[in-house]
C-alpha positions as CSV (number, residue, x, y, z in Angstrom):
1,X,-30.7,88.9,-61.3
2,X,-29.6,92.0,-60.0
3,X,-26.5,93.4,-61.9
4,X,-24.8,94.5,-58.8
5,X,-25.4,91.2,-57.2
6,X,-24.1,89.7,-60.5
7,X,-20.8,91.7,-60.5
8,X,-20.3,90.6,-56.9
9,X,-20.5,87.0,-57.3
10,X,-18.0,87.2,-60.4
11,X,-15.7,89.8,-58.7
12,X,-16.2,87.7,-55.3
13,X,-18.0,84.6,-53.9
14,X,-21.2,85.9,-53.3
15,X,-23.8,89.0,-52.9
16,X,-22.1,90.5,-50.0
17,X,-20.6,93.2,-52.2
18,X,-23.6,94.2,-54.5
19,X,-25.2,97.3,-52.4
20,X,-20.9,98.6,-52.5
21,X,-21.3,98.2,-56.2
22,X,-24.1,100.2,-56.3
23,X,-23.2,102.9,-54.2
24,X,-19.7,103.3,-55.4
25,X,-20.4,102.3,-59.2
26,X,-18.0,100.3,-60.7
27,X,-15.9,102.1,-61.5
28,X,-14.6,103.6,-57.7
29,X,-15.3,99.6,-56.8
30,X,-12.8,98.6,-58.9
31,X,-10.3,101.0,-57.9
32,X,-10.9,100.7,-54.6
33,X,-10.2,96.8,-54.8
34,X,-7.0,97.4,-56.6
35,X,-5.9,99.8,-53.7
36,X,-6.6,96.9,-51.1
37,X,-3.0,95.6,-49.4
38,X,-2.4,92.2,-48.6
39,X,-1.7,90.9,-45.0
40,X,1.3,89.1,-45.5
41,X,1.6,88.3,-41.4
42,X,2.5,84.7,-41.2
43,X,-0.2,82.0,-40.0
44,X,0.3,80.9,-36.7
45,X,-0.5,77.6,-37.4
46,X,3.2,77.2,-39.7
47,X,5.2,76.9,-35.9
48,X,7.2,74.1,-36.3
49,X,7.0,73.6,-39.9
50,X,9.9,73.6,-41.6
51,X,10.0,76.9,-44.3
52,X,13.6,76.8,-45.9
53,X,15.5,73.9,-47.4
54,X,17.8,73.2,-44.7
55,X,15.2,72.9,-42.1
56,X,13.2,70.5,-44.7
57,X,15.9,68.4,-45.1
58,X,16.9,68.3,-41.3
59,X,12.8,67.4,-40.7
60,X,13.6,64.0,-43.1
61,X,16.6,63.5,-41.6
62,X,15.3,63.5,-38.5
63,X,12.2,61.0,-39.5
64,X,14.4,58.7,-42.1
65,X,14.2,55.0,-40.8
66,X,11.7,56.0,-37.9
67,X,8.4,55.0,-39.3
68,X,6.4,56.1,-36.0
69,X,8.0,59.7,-36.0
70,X,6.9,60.1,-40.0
71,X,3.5,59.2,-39.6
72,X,3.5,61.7,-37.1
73,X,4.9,64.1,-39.0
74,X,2.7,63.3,-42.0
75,X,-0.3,63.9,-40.1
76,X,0.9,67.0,-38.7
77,X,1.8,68.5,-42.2
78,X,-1.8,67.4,-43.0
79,X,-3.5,69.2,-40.3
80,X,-1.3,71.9,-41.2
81,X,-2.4,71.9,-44.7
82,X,-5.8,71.8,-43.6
83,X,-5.1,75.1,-41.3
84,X,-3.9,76.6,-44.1
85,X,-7.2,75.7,-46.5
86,X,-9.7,76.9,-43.8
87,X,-7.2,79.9,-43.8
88,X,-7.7,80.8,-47.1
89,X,-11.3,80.3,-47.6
90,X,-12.1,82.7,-44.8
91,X,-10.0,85.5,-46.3
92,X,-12.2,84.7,-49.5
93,X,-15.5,84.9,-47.7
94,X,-14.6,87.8,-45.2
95,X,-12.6,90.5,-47.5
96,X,-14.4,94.1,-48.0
97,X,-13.2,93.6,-51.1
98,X,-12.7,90.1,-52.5
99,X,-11.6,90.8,-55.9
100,X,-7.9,90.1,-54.8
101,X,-8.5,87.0,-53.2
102,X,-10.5,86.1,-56.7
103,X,-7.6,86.6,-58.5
104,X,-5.3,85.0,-56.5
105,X,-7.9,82.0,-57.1
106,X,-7.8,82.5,-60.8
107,X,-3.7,82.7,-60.5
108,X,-3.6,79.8,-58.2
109,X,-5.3,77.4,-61.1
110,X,-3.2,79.2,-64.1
111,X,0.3,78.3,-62.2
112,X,-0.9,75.2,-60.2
113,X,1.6,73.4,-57.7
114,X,0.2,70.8,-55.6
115,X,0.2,69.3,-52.0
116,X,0.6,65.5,-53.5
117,X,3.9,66.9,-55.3
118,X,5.6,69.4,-53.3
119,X,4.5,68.1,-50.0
120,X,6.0,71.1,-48.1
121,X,3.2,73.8,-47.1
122,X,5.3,76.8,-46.3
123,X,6.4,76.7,-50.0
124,X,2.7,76.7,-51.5
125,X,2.0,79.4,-48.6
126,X,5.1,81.4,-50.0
127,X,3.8,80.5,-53.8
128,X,0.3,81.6,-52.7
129,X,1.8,84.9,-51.2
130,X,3.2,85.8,-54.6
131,X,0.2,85.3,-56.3
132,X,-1.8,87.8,-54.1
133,X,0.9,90.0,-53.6
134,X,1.1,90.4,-57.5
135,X,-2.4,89.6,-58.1
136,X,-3.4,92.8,-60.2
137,X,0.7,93.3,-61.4
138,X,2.1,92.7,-64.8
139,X,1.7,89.6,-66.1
140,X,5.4,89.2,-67.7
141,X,6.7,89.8,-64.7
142,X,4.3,87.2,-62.0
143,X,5.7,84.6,-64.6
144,X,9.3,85.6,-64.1
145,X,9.2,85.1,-60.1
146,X,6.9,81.8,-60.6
147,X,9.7,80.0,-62.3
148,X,11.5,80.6,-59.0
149,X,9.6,79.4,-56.4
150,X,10.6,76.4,-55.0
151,X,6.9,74.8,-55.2
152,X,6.7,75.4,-59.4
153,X,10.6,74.1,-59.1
154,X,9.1,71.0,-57.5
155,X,5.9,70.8,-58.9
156,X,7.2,70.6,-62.3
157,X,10.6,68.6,-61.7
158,X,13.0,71.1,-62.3
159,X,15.4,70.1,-59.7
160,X,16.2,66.7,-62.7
161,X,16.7,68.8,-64.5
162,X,20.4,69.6,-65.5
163,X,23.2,69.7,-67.8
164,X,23.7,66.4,-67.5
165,X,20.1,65.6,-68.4
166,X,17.7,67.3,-69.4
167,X,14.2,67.7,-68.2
168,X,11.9,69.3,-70.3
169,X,8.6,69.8,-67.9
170,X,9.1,73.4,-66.4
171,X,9.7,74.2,-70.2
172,X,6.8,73.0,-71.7
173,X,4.3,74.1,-69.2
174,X,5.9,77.3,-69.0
175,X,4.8,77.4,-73.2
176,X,1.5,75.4,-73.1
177,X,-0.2,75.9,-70.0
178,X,1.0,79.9,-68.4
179,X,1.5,81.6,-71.7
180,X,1.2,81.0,-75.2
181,X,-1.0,77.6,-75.5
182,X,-0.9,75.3,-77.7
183,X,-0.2,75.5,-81.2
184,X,2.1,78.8,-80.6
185,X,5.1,77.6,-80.4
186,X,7.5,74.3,-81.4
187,X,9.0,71.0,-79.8
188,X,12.5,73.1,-81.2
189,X,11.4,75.4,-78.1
190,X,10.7,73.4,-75.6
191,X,13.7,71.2,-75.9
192,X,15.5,74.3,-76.1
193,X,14.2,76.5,-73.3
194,X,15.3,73.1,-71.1
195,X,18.3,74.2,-71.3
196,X,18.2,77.5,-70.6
197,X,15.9,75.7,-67.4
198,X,18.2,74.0,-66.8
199,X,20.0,74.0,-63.1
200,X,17.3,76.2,-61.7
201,X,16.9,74.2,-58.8
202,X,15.1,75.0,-54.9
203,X,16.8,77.1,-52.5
204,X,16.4,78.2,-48.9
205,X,14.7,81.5,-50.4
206,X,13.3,80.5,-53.4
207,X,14.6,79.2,-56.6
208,X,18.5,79.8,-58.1
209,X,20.3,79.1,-61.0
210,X,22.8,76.0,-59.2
211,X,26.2,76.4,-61.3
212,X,27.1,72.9,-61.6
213,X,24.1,72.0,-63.3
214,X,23.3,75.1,-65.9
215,X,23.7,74.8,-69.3
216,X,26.0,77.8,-70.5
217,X,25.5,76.8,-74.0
218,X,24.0,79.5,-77.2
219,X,20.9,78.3,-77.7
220,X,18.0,79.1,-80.8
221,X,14.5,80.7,-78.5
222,X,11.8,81.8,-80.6
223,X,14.9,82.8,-83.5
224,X,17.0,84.6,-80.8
225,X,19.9,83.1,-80.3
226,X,22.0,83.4,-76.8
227,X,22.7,82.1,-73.8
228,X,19.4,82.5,-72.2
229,X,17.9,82.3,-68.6
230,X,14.4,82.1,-66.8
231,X,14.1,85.9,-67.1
232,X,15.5,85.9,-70.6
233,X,13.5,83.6,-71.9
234,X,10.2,85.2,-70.7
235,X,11.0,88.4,-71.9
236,X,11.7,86.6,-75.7
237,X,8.1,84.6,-74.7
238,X,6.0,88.3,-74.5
239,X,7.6,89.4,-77.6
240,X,5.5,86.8,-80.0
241,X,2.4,87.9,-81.1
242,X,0.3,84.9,-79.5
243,X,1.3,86.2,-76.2
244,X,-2.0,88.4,-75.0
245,X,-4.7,86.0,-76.1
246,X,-4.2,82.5,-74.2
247,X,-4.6,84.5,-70.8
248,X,-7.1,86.7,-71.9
249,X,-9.1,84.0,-72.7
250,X,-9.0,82.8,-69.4
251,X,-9.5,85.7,-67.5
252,X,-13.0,86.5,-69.5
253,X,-13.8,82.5,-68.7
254,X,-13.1,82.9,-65.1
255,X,-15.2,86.1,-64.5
256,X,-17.8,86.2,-67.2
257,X,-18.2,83.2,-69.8
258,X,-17.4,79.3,-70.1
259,X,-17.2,80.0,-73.8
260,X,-15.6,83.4,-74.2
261,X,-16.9,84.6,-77.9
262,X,-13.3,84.9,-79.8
263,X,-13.8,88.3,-81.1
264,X,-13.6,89.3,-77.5
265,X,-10.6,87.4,-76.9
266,X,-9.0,89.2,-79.9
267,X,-10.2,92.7,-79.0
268,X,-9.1,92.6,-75.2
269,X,-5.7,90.9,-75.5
270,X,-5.0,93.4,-78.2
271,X,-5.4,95.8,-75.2
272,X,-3.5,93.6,-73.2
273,X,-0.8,93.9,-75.6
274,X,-0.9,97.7,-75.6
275,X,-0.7,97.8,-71.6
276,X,2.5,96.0,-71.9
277,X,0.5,93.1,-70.1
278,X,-0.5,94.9,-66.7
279,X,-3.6,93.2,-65.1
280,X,-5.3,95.9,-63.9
281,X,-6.1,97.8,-66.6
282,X,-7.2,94.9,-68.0
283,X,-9.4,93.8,-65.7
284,X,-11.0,97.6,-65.8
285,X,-11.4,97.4,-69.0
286,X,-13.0,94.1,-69.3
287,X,-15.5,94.3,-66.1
288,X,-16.6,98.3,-67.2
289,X,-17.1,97.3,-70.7
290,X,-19.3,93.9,-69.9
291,X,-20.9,95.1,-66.9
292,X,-24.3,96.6,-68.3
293,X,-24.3,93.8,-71.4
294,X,-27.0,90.9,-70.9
295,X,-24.2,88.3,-70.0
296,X,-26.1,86.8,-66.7
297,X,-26.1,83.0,-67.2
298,X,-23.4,82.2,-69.7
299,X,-20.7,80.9,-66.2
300,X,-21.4,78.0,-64.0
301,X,-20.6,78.9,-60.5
302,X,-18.0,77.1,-59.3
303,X,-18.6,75.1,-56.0
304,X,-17.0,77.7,-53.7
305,X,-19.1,80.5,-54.9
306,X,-21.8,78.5,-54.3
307,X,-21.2,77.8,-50.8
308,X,-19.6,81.1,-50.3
309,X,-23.1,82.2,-51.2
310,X,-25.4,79.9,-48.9
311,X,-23.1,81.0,-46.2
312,X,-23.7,85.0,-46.9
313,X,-27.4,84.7,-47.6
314,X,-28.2,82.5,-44.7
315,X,-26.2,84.4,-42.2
316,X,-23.8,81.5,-41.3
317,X,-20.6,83.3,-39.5
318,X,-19.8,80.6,-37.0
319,X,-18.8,77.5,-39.7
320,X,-15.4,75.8,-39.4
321,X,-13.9,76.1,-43.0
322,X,-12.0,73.1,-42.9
323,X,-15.7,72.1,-43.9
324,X,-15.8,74.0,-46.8
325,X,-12.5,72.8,-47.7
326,X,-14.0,69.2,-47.0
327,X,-17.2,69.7,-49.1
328,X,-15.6,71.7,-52.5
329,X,-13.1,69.3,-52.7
330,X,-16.1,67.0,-52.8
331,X,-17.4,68.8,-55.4
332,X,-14.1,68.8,-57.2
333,X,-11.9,72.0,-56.5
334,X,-9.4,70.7,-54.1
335,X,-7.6,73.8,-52.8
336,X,-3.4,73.3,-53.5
337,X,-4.7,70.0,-55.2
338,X,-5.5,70.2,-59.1
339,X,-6.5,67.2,-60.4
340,X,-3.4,68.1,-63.3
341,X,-1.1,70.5,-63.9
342,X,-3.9,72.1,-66.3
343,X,-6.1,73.0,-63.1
344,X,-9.8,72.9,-62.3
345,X,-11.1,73.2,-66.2
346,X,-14.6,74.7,-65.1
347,X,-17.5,74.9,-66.8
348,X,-19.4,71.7,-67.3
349,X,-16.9,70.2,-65.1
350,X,-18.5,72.1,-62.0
351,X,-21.9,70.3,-62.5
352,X,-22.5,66.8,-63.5
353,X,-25.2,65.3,-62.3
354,X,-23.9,64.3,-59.3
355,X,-22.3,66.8,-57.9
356,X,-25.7,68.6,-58.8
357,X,-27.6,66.3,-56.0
358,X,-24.6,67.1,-53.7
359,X,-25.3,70.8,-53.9
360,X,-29.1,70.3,-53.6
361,X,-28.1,68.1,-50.2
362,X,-26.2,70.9,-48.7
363,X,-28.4,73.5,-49.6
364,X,-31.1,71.4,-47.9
365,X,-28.7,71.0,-44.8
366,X,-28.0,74.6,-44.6
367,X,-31.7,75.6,-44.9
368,X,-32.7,73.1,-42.0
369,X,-30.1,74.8,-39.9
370,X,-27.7,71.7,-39.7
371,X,-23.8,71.1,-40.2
372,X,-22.0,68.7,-42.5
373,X,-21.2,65.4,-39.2
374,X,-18.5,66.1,-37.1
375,X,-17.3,63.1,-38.1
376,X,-15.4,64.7,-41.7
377,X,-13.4,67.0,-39.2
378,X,-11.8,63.5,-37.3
379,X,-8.5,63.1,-39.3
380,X,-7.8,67.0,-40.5
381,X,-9.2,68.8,-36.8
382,X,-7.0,69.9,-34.0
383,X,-8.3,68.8,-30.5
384,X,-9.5,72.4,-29.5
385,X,-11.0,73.2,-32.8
386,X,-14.5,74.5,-32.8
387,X,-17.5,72.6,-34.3
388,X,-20.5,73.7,-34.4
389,X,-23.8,71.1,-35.6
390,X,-26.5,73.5,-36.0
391,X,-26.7,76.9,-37.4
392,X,-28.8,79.9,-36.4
393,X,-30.2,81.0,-39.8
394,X,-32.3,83.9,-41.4
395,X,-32.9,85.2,-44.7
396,X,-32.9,89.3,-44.8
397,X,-36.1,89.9,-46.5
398,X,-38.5,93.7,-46.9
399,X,-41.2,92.8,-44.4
400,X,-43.5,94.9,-45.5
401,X,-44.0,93.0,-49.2
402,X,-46.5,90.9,-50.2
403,X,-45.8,87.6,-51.8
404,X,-44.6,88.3,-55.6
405,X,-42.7,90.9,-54.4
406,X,-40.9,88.7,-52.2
407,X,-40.3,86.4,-55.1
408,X,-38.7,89.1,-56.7
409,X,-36.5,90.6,-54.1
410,X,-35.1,86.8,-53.9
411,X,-35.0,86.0,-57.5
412,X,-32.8,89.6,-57.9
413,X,-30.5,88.5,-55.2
414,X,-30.3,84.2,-56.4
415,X,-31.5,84.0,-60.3
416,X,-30.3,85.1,-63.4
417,X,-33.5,83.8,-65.0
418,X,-36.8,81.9,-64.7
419,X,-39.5,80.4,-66.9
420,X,-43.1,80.6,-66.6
421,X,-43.6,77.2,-65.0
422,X,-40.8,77.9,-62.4
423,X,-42.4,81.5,-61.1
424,X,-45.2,79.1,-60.9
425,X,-43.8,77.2,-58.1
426,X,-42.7,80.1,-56.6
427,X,-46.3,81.2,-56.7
428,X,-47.2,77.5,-55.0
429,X,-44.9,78.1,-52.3
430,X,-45.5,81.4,-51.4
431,X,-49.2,81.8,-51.9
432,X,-50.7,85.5,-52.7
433,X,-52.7,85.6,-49.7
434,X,-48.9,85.4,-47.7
435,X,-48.9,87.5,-44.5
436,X,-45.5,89.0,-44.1
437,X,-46.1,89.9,-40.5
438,X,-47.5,86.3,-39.5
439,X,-45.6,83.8,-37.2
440,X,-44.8,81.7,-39.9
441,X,-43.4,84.6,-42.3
442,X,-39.9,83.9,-41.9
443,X,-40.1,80.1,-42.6
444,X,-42.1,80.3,-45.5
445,X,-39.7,82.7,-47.2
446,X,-37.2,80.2,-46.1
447,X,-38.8,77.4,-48.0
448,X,-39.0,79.6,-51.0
449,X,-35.3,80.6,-50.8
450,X,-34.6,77.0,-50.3
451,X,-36.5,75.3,-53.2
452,X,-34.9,78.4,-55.1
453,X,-31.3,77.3,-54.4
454,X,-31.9,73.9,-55.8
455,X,-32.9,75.5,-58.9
456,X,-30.3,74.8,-62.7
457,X,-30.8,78.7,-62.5
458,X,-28.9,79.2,-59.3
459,X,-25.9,77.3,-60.7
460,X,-25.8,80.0,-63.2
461,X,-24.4,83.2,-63.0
């Protein structure tokens, strides 16, 4: 494979970006991702939803003992949640630069709130929002204003918890799942770092500290004793020395390996440490340093990369992503609906042996020019939503080559690797005597890019 189409699927969601990459180098590319600005315009489609906690609890008033007005308000929030799924896959597919949207991704499974649990959409919009906004920002501080969104609040159960009863969720996620990991830290501080949790509770703009309920009490974090608050205690969090590595680790798993050698780990959250936790020059120093090593392979895509990249390479513009949304949940990554609290865990996870055949089935769909049935759209589609059953396809090829070059310019663009028996199918499909200026050129590349697609080596990048 190409290494600018490489670095475009792991710094996007598909080969859209690779000729930027090598015009710009990757260097400029980088920077000129981290200069992108977030549209933070509110969707349309949230009219009528309720945003702040006053205007949610008016909503259930409004529904309590009327069991035909909250069905239809449960299926209004649904096709609202749907809008606001489609919504975000096509910022991921359309952006110049994607890497913000790919980090707001990787963010989105690190501090995961859920649909099932919070139930309000504005709130995982506004939770979303933070994540882009602060997608390339400093990592102490995105954990700071996480604690105060009213979806983690929710998500986690933080509203039980008070000084009259402590509930220890927020606190041990907060430790084992968005900054040390396990083994770093005690069941002292968890039960401890409840109480200074404690009465942080959902507001009308985001999360506060309800007085009635905090727990104004000294308490022993980490060997500091005090009376200690969200901010507080994240600041005391960063100080231990386990801090850099846990995140590190998943940043080189989400861009670059499912088994992130730990040397690496060590040497990049050491300069993690050093940056006083900023992102960004992280992420430089990670993607400059790996870019020209022989790491193609060692990542399963995940399923909307994949599709992402059927959609780019076959020139689909016109699908309705509540499709996609539809299909990768199929395949496992439920957008604002983590299986856990621990996310999407990746990896082999992305390709069992069934979900394999349901990639090979939509990459034979898409290839054949046909949509997923109308008939998915039924319960999640607005009545003047488009829909579209049949795609005009075409695969940008050099007309002028001859059949293993054509091979190769697809192999560069789809496969980090082939074996002498697979070239040999190639070979099969597009004979040697292939006439690239024949009738039928364009439809035998097709079936070459096709069989290609349902290769183990395009799962791989």
């Amino acid at each position: 494979m190409d290494v600018n189409t490489l670095w475009s699927l792991r710094l996007g969601f598909s080969g859209k970006q690779a000729q930027t990459i090598k015009e710009q180098g990757i260097n400029t590319f980088l920077q000129n991702a981290f200069a992108t600005k977030p549209d933070i315009t509110l969707p349309d489609f949230f009219e009528g939803s309720p945003k702040t906690l006053k205007e949610v609890k008016a909503v259930r008033q409004s529904i309590k003992n009327d069991v035909t007005k909250a069905r239809a308000r449960r299926e209004k929030e649904k096709k609202i949640f749907f809008d606001l799924k489609s919504w975000w896959i096509n910022k991921m597919a359309t952006e110049e630069y994607p890497l913000r949207e790919k980090m707001t991704l990787f963010w989105h499974n690190h501090y995961v709130t859920t649909y099932k649990k919070v139930k309000i959409n504005y709130w995982l919009y506004s939770h979303n929002t933070l994540l882009r906004e602060n997608a390339f920002g400093n990592f102490r501080e995105i954990t700071k204003q996480i604690l105060r969104t009213n979806a983690m609040i929710i998500y986690l159960d933080n509203n039980k918890n008070t000084n009259k009863g402590f509930n220890e969720n927020l606190s041990r996620e907060l430790l084992e799942l968005f900054t040390l990991g396990e083994g770093n830290y005690t069941e002292t501080d968890i039960k401890n770092g409840a109480h200074g949790l404690a009465g942080l509770v959902a507001g009308n703009e985001g999360g506060y500290y309800r007085t009635a309920f905090q727990d104004d009490e000294p308490f022993t974090y980490f060997g500091e004793k005090g009376v200690f608050k969200s901010d507080e205690m994240v600041d005391i969090i960063f100080k231990q020395k386990s801090a850099p590595y846990f995140i590190t680790r998943k940043l080189l798993k989400w861009f670059i390996y499912d088994n992130p050698p730990e040397e690496l780990v060590k040497y990049y959250g050491d300069y993690l440490r050093e940056q006083d936790y900023e992102i960004e020059p992280l992420l430089t120093k990670i993607v400059t340093e790996e870019f020209d090593k022989s790491t193609a392979g060692s990542k399963i895509k995940d399923p909307l990369t994949y599709v992402i990249q059927l959609y780019h390479e076959l020139n689909i513009k016109e699908q309705n992503h509540k499709l996609t949304a539809l299909f990768i949940r199929q395949q496992g990554m439920d957008l604002f609906n983590q299986p856990n609290v621990k996310g999407w865990s990746g990896g082999n996870y992305w390709l069992t042996a069934q979900l394999y055949l349901q990639r090979n089935r939509i990459a034979n769909l898409y290839c054949n020019g046909k949509n997923f049935s109308e008939k998915m759209l039924r319960s999640v589609r607005k009545s003047d939503e488009p829909y579209t059953s049949t795609f005009d396809i075409t695969i940008e090829w050099n007309h002028n080559n001859k059949s293993k070059e054509v091979i190769t310019e697809l192999k560069d663009r789809l496969l980090f690797d082939t074996d002498t028996i697979t070239q040999e199918n190639f070979e099969s499909i597009l004979k040697y005597d292939f006439d690239p200026t024949s009738k039928g050129a364009d439809n035998g590349v097709l079936r070459l890019f096709n069989y290609m697609v349902k290769t183990p080596e395009f799962q791989l990048i």
